[in-house]
Backbone and ligand atoms as CSV (ligand in chain L), in Angstrom:
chain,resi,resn,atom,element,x,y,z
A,1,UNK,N,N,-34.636,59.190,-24.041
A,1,UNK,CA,C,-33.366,59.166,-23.300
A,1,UNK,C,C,-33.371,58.049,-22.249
A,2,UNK,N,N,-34.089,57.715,-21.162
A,2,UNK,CA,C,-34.361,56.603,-20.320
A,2,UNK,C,C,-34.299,55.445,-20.884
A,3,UNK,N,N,-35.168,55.381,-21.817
A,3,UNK,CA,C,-35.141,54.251,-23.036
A,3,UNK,C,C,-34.110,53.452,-23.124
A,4,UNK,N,N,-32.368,54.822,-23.314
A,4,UNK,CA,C,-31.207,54.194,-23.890
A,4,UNK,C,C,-30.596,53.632,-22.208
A,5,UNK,N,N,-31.403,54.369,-21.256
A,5,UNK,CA,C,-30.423,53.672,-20.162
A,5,UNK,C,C,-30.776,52.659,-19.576
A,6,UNK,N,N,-32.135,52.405,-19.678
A,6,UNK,CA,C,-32.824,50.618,-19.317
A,6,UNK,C,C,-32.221,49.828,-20.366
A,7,UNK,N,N,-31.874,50.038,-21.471
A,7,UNK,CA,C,-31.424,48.789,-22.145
A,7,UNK,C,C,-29.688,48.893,-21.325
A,8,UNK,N,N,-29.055,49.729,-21.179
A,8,UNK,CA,C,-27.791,49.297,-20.674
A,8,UNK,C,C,-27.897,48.322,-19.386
A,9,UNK,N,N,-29.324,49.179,-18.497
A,9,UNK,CA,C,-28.977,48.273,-17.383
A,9,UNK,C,C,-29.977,47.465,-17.305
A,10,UNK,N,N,-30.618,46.202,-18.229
A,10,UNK,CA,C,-30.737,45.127,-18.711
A,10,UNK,C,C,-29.271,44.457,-19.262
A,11,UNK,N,N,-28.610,45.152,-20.145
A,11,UNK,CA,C,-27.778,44.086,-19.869
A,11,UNK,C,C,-26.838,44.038,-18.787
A,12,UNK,N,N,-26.656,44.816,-17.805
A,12,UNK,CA,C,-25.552,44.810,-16.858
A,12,UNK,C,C,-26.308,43.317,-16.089
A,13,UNK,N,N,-27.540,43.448,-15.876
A,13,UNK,CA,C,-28.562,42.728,-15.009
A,13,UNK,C,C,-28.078,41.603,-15.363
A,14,UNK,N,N,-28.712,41.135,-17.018
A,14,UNK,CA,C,-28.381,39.782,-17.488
A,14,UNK,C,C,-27.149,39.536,-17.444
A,15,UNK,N,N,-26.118,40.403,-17.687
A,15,UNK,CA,C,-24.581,39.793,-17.540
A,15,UNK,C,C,-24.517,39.328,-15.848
A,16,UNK,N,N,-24.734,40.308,-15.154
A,16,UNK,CA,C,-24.367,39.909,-14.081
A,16,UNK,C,C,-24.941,38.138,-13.312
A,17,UNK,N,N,-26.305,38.236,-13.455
A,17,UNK,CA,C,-26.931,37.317,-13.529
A,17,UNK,C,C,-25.999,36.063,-14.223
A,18,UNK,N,N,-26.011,36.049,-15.034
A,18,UNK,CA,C,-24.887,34.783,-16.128
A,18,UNK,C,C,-23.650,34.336,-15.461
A,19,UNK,N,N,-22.886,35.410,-15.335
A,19,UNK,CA,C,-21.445,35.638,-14.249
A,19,UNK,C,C,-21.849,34.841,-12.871
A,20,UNK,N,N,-22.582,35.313,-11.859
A,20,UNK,CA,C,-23.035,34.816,-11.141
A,20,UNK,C,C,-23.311,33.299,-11.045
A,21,UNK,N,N,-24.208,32.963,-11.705
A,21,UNK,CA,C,-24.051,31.307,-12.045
A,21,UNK,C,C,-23.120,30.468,-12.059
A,22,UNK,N,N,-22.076,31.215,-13.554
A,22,UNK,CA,C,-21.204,30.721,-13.078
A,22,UNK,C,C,-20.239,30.496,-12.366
A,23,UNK,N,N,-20.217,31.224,-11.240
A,23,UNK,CA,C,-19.785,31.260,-10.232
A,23,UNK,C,C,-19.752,30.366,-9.180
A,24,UNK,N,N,-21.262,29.928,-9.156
A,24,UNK,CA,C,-21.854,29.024,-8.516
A,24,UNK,C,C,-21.984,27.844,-8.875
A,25,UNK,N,N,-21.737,27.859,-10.449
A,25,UNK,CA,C,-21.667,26.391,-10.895
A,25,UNK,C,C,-20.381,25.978,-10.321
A,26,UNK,N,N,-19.276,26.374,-10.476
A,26,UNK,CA,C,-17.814,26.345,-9.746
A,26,UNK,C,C,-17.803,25.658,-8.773
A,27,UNK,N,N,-18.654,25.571,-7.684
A,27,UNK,CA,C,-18.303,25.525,-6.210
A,27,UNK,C,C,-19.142,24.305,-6.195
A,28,UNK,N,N,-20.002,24.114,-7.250
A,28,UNK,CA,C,-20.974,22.847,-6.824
A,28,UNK,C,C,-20.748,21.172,-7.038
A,29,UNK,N,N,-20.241,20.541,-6.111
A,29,UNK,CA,C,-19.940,18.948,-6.668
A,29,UNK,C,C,-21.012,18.066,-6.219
A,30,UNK,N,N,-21.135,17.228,-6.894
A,30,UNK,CA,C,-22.347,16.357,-6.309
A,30,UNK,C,C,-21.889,15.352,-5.904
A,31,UNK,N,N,-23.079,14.645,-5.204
A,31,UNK,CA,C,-22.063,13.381,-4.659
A,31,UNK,C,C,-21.117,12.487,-5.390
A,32,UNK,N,N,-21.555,12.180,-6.487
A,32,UNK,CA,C,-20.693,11.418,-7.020
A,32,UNK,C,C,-19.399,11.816,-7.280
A,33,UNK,N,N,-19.228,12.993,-7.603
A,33,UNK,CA,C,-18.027,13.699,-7.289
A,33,UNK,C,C,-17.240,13.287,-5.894
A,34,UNK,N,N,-17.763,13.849,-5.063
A,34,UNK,CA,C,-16.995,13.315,-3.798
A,34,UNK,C,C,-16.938,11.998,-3.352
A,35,UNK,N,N,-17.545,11.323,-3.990
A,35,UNK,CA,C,-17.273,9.948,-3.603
A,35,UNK,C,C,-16.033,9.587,-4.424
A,36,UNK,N,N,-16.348,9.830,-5.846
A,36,UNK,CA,C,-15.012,9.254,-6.505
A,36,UNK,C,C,-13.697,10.018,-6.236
A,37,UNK,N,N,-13.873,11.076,-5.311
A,37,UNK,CA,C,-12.316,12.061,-4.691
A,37,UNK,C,C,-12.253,11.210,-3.693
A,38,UNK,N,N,-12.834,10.721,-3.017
A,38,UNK,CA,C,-12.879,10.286,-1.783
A,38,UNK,C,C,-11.928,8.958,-2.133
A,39,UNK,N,N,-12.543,8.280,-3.275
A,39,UNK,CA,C,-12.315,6.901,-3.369
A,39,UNK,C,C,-11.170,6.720,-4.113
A,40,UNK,N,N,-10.559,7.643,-5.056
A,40,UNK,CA,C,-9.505,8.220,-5.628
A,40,UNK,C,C,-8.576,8.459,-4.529
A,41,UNK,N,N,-8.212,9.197,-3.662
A,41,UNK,CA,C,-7.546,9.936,-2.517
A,41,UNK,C,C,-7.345,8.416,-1.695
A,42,UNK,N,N,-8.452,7.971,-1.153
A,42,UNK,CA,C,-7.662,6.488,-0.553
A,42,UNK,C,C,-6.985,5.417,-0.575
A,43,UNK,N,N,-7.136,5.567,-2.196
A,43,UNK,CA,C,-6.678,4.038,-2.947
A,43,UNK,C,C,-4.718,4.779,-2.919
A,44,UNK,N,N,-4.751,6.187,-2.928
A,44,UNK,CA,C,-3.088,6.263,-2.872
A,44,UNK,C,C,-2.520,6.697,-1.779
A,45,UNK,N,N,-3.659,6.850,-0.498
A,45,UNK,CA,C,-3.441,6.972,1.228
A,45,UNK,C,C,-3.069,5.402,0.953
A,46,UNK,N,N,-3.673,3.991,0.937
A,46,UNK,CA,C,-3.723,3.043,0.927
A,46,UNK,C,C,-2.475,2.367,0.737
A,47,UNK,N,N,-1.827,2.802,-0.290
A,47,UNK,CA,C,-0.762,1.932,-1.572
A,47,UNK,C,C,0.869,3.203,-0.468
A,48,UNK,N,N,0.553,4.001,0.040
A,48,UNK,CA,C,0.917,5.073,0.990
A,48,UNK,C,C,1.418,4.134,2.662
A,49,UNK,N,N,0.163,3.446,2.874
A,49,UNK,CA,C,0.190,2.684,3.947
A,49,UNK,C,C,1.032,1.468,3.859
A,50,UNK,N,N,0.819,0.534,2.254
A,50,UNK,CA,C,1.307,-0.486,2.030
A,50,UNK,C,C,3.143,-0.175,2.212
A,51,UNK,N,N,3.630,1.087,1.571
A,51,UNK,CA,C,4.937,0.858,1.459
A,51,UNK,C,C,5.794,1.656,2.810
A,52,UNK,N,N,4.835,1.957,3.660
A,52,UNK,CA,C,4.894,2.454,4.865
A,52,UNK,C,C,5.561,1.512,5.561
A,53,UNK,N,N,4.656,0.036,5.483
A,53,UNK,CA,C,5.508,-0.959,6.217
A,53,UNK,C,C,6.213,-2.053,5.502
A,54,UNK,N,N,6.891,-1.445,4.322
A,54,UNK,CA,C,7.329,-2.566,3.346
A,54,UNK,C,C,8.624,-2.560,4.034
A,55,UNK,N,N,9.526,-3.354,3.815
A,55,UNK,CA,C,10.956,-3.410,4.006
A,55,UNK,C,C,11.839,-3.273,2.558
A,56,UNK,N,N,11.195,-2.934,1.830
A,56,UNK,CA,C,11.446,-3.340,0.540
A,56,UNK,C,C,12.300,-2.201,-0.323
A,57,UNK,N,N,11.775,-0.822,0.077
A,57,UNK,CA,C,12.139,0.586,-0.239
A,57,UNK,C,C,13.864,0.993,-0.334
A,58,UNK,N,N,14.269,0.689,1.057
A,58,UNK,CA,C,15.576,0.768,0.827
A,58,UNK,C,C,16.346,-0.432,0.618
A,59,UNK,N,N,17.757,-0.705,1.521
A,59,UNK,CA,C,18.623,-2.202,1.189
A,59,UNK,C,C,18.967,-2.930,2.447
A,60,UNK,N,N,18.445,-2.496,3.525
A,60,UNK,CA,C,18.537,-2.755,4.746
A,60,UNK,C,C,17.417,-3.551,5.458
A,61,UNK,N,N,16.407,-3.745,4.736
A,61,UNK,CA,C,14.496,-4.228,5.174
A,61,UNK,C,C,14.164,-3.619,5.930
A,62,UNK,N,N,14.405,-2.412,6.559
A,62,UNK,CA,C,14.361,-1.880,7.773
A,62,UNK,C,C,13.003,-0.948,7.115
A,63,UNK,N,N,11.749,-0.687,7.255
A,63,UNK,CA,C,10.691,0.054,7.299
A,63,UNK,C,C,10.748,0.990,7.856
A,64,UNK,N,N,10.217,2.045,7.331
A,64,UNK,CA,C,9.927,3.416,7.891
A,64,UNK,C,C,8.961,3.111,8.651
A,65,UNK,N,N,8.035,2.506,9.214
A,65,UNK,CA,C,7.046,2.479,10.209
A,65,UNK,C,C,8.086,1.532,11.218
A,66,UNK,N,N,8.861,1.347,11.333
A,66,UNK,CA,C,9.452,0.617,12.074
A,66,UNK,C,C,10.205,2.121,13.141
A,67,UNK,N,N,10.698,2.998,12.501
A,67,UNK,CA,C,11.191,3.816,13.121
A,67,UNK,C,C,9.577,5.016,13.713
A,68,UNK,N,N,8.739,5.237,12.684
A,68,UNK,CA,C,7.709,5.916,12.672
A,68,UNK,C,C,6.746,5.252,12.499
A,69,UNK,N,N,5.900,4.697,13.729
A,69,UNK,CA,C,4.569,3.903,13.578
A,69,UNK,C,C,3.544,4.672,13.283
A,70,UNK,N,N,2.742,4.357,12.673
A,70,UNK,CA,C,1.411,5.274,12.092
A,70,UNK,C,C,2.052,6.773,11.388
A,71,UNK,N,N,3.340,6.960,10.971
A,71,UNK,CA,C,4.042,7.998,10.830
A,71,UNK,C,C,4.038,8.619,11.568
A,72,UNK,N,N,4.594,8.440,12.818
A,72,UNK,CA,C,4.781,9.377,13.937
A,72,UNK,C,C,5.921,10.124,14.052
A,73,UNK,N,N,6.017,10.919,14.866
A,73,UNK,CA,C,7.364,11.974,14.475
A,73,UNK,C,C,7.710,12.091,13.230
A,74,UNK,N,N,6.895,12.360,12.161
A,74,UNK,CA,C,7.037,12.702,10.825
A,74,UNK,C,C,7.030,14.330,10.768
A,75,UNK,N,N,5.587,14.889,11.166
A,75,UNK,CA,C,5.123,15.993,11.258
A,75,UNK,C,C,5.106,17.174,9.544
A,76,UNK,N,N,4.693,16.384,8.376
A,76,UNK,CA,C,4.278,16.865,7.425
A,76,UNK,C,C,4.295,17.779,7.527
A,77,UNK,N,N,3.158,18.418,8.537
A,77,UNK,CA,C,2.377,20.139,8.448
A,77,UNK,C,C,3.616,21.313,9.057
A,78,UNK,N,N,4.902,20.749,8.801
A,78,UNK,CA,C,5.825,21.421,9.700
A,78,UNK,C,C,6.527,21.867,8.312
A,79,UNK,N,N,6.440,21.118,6.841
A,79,UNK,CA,C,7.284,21.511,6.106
A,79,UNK,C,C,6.684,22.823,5.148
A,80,UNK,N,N,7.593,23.461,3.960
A,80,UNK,CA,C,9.085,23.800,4.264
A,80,UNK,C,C,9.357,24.430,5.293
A,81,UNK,N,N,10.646,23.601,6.081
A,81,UNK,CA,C,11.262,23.776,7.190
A,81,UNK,C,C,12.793,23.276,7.243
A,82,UNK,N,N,13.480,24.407,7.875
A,82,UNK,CA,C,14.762,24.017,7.825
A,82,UNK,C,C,15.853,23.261,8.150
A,83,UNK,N,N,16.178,21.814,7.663
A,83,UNK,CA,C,16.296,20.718,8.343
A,83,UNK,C,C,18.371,20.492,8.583
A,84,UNK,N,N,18.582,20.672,9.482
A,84,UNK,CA,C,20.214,20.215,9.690
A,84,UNK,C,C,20.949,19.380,8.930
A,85,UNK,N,N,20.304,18.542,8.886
A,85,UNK,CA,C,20.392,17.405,8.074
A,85,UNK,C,C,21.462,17.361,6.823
A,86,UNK,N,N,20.294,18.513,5.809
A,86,UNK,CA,C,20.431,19.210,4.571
A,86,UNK,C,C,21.122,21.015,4.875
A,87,UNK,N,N,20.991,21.231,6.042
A,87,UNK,CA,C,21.472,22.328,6.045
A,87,UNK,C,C,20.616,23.560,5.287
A,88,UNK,N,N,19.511,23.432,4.975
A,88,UNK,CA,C,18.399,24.451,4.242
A,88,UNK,C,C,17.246,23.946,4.736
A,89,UNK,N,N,16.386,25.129,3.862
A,89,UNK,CA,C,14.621,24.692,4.269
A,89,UNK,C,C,14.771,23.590,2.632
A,90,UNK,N,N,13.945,22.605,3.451
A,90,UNK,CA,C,13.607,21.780,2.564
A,90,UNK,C,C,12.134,21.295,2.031
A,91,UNK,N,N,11.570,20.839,1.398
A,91,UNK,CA,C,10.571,20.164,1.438
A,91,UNK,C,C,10.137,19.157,2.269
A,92,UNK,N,N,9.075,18.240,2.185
A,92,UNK,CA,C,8.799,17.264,2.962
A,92,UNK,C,C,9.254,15.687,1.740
A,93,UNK,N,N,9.273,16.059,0.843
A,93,UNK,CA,C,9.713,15.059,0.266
A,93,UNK,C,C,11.067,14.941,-0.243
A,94,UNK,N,N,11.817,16.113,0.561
A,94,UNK,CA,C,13.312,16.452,0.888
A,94,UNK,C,C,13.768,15.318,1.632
A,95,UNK,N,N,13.151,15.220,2.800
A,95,UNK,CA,C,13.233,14.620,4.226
A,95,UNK,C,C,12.978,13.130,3.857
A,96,UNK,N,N,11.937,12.884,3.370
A,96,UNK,CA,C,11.373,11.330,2.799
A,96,UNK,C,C,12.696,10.955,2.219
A,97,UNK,N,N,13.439,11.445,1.390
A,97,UNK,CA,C,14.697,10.755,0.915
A,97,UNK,C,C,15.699,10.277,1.398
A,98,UNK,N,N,16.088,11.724,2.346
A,98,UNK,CA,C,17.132,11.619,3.297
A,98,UNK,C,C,17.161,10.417,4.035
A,99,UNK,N,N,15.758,9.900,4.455
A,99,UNK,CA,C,15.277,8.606,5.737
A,99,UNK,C,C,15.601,7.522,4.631
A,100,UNK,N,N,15.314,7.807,3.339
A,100,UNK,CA,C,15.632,6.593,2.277
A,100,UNK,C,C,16.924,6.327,2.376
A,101,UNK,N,N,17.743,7.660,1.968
A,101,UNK,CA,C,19.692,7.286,1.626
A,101,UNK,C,C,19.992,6.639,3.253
A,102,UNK,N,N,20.067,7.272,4.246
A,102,UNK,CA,C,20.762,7.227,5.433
A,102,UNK,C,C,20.267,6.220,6.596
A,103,UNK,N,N,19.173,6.594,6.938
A,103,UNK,CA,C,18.844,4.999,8.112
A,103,UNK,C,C,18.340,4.090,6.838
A,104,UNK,N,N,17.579,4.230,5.843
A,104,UNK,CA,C,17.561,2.862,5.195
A,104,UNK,C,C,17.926,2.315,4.078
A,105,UNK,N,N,19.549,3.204,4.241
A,105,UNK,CA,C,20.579,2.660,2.852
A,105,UNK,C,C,20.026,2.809,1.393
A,106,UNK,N,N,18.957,3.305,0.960
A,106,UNK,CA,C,18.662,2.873,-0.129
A,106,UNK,C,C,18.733,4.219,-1.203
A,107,UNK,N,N,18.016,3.854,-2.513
A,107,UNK,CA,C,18.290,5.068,-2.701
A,107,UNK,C,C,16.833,6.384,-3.492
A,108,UNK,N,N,17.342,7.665,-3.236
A,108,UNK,CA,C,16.197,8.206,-3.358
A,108,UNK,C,C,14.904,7.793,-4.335
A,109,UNK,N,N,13.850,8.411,-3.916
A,109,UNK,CA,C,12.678,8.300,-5.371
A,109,UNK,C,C,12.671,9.400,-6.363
A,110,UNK,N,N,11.928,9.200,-7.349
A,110,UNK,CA,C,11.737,10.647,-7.974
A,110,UNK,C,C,10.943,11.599,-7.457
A,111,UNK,N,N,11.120,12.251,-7.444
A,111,UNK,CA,C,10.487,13.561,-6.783
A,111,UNK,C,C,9.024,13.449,-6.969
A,112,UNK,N,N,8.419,12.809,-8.379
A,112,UNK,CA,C,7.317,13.132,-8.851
A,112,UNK,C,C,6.626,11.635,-8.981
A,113,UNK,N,N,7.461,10.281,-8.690
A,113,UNK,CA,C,6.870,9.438,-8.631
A,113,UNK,C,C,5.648,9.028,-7.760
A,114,UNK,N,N,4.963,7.886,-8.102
A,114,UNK,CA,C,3.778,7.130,-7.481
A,114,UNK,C,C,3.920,7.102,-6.246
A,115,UNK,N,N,5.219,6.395,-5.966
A,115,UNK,CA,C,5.943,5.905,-4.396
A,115,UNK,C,C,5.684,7.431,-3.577
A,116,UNK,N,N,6.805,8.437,-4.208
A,116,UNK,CA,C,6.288,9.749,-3.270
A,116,UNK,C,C,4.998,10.256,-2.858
A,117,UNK,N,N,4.414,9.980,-3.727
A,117,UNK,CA,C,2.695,11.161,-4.047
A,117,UNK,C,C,2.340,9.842,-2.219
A,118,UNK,N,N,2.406,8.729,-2.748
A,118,UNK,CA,C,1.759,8.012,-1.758
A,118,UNK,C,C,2.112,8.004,-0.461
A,119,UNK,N,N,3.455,8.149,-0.638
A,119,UNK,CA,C,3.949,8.081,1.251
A,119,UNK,C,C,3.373,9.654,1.544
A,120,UNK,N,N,3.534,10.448,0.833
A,120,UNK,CA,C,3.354,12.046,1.037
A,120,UNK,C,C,1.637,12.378,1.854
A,121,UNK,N,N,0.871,10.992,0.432
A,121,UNK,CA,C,-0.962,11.296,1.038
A,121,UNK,C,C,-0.789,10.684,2.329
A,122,UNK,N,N,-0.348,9.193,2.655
A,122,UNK,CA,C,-0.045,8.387,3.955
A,122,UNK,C,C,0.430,9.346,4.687
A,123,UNK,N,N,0.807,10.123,4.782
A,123,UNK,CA,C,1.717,10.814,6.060
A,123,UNK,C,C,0.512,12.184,6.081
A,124,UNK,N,N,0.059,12.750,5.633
A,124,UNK,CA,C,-0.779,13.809,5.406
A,124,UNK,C,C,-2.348,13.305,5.314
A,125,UNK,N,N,-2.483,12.470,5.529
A,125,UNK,CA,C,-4.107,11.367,6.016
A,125,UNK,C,C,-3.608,10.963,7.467
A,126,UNK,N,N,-2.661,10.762,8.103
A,126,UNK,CA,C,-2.638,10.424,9.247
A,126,UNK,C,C,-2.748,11.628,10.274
A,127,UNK,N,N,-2.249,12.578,9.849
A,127,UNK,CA,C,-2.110,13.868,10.408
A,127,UNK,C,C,-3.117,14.720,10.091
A,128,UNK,N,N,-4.350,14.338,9.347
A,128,UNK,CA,C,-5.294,14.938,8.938
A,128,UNK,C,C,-6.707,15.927,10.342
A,129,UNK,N,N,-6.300,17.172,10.197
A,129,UNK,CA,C,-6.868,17.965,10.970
A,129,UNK,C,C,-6.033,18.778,12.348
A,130,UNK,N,N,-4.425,18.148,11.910
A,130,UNK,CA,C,-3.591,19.149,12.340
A,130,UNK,C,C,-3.200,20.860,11.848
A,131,UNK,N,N,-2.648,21.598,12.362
A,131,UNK,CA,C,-2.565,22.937,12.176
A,131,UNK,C,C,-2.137,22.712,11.195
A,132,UNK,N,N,-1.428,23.715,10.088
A,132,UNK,CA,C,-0.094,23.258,9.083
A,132,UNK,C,C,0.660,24.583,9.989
A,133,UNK,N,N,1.744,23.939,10.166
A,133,UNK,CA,C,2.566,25.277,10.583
A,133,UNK,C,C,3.978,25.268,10.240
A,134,UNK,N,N,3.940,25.815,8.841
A,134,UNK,CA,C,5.717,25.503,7.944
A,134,UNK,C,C,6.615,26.504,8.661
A,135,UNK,N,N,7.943,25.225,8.590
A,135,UNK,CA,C,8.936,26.192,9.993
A,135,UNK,C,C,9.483,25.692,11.364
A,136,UNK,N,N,7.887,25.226,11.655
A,136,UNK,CA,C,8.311,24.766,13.047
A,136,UNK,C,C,9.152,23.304,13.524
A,137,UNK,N,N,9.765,23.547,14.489
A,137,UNK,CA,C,10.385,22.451,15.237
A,137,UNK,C,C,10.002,22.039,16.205
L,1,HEC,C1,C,16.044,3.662,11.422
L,1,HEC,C2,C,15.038,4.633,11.744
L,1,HEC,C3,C,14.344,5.386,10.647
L,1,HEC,C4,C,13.698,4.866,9.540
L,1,HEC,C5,C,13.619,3.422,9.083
L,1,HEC,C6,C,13.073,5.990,8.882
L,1,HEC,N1,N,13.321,7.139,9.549
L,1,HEC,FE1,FE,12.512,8.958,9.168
L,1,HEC,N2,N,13.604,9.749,10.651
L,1,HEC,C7,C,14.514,9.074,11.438
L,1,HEC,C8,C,15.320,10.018,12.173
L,1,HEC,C9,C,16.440,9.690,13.143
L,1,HEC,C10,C,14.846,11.310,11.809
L,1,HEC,C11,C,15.406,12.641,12.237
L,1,HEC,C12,C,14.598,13.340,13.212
L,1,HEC,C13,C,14.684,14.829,12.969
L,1,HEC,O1,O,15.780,15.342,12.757
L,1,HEC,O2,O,13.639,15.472,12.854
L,1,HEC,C14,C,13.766,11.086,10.881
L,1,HEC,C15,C,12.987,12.090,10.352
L,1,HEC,C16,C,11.983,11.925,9.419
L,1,HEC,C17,C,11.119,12.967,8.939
L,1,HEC,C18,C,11.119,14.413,9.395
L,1,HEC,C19,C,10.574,14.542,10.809
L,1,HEC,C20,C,10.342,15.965,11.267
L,1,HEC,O3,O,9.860,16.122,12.385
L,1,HEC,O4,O,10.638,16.911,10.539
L,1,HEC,C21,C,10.319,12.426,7.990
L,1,HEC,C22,C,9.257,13.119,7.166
L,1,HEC,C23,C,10.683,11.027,7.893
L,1,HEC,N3,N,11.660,10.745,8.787
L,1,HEC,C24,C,10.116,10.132,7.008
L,1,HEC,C25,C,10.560,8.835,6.870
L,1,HEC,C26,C,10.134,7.951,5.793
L,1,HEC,C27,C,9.175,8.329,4.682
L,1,HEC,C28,C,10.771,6.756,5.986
L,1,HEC,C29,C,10.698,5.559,5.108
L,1,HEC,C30,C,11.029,5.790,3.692
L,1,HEC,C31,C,11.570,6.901,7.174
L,1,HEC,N4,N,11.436,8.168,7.684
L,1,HEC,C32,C,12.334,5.885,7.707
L,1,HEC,C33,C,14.610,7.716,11.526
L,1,HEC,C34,C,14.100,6.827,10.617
């Protein structure tokens, strides 16, 4: 009778054991990993920065770092938040447009384009190690 219950809990052992691992394999990156996130993540903070001070975006030459230096008074970690503007909670790449159509004449991006992802990392690398607090004003 014991017999039949050490083999059950051998395998609970070995399963668990297995499970476990992989568990731990999960969580483990090596450096090279983080270097190439690292080096990945800057090259579109970077291209983020470039069109930061382009004049080029809207039809006016007028730059968004011209109004927001280093993206200041942007405040990313504030979105979704409910902007007058638009009259709803919006996104943050709600707001990025709005600054496109209205102070710099031009016209929106795609939601899912290169241009967004980049101003989005640029504005969220500058602000990096702020609270996030969606909502606030
Ligand atoms: C001519 C000046 C001007 C330019 C150029 C401009 N903005 Fe703005 N931006 C504003 C004003 C005015 C507001 C409104 C402030 C508010 O209501 O929070 C604003 C607000 C914002 C906000 C929201 C701020 C917050 O606190 O919620 C973001 C994000 C933003 N701009 C991004 C951009 C981006 C991206 C560009 C370039 C594509 C840009 N802006 C270009 C004037 C400008």
């Amino acid at each position: 009778m014991w017999k039949k219950y050490a083999g059950v809990a051998v395998v609970v052992l070995v399963l668990s054991v297995a499970l476990a691992s992989v568990a731990v394999r999960t969580d483990e990156f090596t450096e090279e990993d983080l270097k190439r996130w690292d080096k990945e993540q800057m090259s579109v903070v970077n291209y983020g920065r470039e069109l930061w001070g382009s004049g080029d975006l809207g039809t006016n030459g007028v730059a968004c770092g011209q109004c927001h230096p280093n993206g200041s008074n942007t405040h990313p970690e504030t979105y979704p938040k409910f902007q007058q503007q638009l009259g709803k909670v919006i996104a943050l790449r709600d707001m990025i447009n709005w600054c496109l159509r209205n102070p710099m004449e031009g016209d929106p991006l795609e939601l899912d384009s290169a241009e967004m992802i980049a101003i989005e990392a640029y504005l969220m690398h500058e602000r990096k190690g702020v609270a996030i607090a969606p909502g606030k004003h």
